[in-house]
C-alpha positions, 0 to 999 in steps of 0.5 A, a space after each residue: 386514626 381510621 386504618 391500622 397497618 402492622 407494616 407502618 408503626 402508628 403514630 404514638 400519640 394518636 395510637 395511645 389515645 385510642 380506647 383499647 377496644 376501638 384498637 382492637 376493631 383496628 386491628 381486627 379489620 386489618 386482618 378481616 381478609 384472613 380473619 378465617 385462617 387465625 387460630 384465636 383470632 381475638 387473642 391475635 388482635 388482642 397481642 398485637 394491640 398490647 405490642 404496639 401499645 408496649 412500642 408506642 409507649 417506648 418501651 426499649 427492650 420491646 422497641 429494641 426487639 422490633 428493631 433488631 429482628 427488622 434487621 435480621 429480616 423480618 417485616 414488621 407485621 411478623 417481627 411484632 407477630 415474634 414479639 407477640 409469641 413471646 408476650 404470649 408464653 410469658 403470660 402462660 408460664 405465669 399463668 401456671 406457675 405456683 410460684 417464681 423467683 425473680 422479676 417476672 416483668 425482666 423475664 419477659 425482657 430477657 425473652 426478648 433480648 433472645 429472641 432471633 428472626 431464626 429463632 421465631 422462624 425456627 418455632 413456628 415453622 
């Protein structure tokens, strides 16, 4: 794999067999152009690696999500960028919680089995 588009979904094998840190330049270098306007850009790329790694290695709620916000509009490159958003919250709130009840893994899917292209349309406007 010598090209990464967030708007055509790896191919799995060869995704997953990339070492994380050639991954990320990937991404990087696809989003080099507007590199400049992304807030964080390291934790931009890092989220999208971690998301296309979440798809690739089929995990349904994650791959369900994809497809659903696909169908309420979103492109792909923005229904993984919801995704992401998501992923990023969950790893704050555990981040800064002294203690939580439950499955923290099945929050995170129960975060993504609501989210909406409306909803994410909604927070980052």
């Amino acid at each position: 794999m010598t090209t990464y588009d967030p708007q055509t979904a790896p191919d799995p094998a060869e995704w997953l067999a990339l070492e994380e840190i050639e991954q990320i330049r990937l991404v990087a270098a696809y989003h080099k152009p507007i590199e400049e306007t992304i807030q964080r850009p390291q934790i931009h790329f890092v989220t999208h690696v971690v998301v296309e790694n979440q798809i690739a290695e089929k995990i349904e709620v994650v791959r369900e999500t994809l497809e659903r916000l696909m169908a309420e509009g979103l492109d792909r490159h923005d229904a993984i960028h919801a995704i992401g958003l998501i992923l990023i919250e969950h790893l704050s709130k555990l981040m800064h919680a002294e203690s939580a009840e439950g499955d923290p893994t099945e929050r995170y899917y129960e975060n993504l089995r609501s989210l909406t292209a409306t909803s994410w349309v909604r927070d980052v406007s």
